[in-house]
C-alpha positions in Angstrom: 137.1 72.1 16.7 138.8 71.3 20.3 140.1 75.0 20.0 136.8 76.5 19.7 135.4 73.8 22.6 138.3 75.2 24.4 137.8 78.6 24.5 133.9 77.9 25.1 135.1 75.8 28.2 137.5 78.8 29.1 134.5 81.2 28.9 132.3 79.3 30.7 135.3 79.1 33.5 136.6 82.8 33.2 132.4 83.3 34.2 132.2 81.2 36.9 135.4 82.3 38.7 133.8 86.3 37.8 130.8 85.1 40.1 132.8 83.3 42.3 134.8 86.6 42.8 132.0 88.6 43.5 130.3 86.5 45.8 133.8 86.0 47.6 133.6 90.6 48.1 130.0 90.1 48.7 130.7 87.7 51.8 133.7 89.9 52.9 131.7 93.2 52.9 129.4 90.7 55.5 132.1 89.7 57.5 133.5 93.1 57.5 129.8 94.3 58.7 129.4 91.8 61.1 132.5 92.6 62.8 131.9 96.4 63.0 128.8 95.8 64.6 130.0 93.3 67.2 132.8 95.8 68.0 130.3 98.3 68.2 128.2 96.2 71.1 131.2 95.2 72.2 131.6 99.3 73.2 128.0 100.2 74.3 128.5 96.6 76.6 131.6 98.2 78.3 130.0 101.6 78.8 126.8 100.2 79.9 129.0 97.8 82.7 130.9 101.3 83.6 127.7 103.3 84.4 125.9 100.3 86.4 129.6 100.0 88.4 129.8 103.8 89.2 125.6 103.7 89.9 126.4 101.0 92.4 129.4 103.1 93.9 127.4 106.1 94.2 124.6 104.3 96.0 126.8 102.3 98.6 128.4 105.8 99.1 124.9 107.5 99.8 124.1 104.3 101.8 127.1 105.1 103.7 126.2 108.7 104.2 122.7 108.1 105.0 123.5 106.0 107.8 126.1 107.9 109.0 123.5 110.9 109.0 121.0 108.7 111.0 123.6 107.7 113.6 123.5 104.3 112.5 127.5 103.5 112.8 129.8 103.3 115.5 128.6 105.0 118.6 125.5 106.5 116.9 121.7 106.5 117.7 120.3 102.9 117.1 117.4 101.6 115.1 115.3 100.4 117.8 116.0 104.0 119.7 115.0 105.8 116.2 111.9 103.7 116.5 111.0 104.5 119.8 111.9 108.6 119.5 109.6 108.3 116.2 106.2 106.4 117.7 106.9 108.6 121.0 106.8 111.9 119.1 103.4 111.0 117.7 102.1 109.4 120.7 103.2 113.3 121.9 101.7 115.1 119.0 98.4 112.9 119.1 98.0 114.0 123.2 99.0 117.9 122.8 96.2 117.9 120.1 93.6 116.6 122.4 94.5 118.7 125.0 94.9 121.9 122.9 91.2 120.8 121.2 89.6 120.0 125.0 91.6 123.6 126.3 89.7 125.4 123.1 86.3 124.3 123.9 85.3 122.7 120.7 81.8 120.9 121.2 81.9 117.2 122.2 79.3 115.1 119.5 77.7 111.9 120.0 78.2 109.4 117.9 75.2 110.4 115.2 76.5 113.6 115.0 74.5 115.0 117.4 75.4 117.8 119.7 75.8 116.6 123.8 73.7 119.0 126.2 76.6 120.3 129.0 75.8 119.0 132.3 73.5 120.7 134.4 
């Protein structure tokens, strides 16, 4: 009898160590998985850091240009002048419009819309 208890307990082992086995592959495959996907983000994180570092170097470098095209470095035009040329310009544009309006003839109005009588 201890032979056929044996070979019942060797069974009952030999199954055990089958489903230990496969859930051994089972957590490998996982592993295996897990890692492939980490290397994975691992790649799209480096080529993500890449574009953001040459997006940042292409924008200092059109900084750099754009304030070299305004006159903004070393012996160039500064803000405060830019300013100034810019208001005075449409200060400029605002007058030779009057002026060319007046010149022209155009009707003055009152302030319902009415049309003024020209002085007698």
């Amino acid at each position: 009898m201890s032979t056929r208890a044996d070979y019942t307990y060797e069974s009952q082992n030999d199954q055990r160590l089958d489903d230990l086995a496969s859930k051994l592959r089972t957590l490998k495959n996982v592993t295996i998985d897990i890692h492939t996907d980490s290397e994975r983000q691992n790649f799209e994180l480096d080529e993500t850091r890449d574009t953001f570092s040459s997006f940042g170097s292409s924008l200092a470098q059109s900084g750099r240009s754009a304030a070299r095209a305004f006159g903004n470095g070393p012996g160039g035009i500064k803000q405060w002048r830019l300013i100034t040329l810019f208001a005075g310009g449409i200060v400029a544009l605002w007058f030779l419009w009057r002026f060319w309006s007046a010149w022209q003839g155009e009707p003055q109005t009152g302030g319902s819309g009415t049309q003024i009588p020209p002085p007698i």
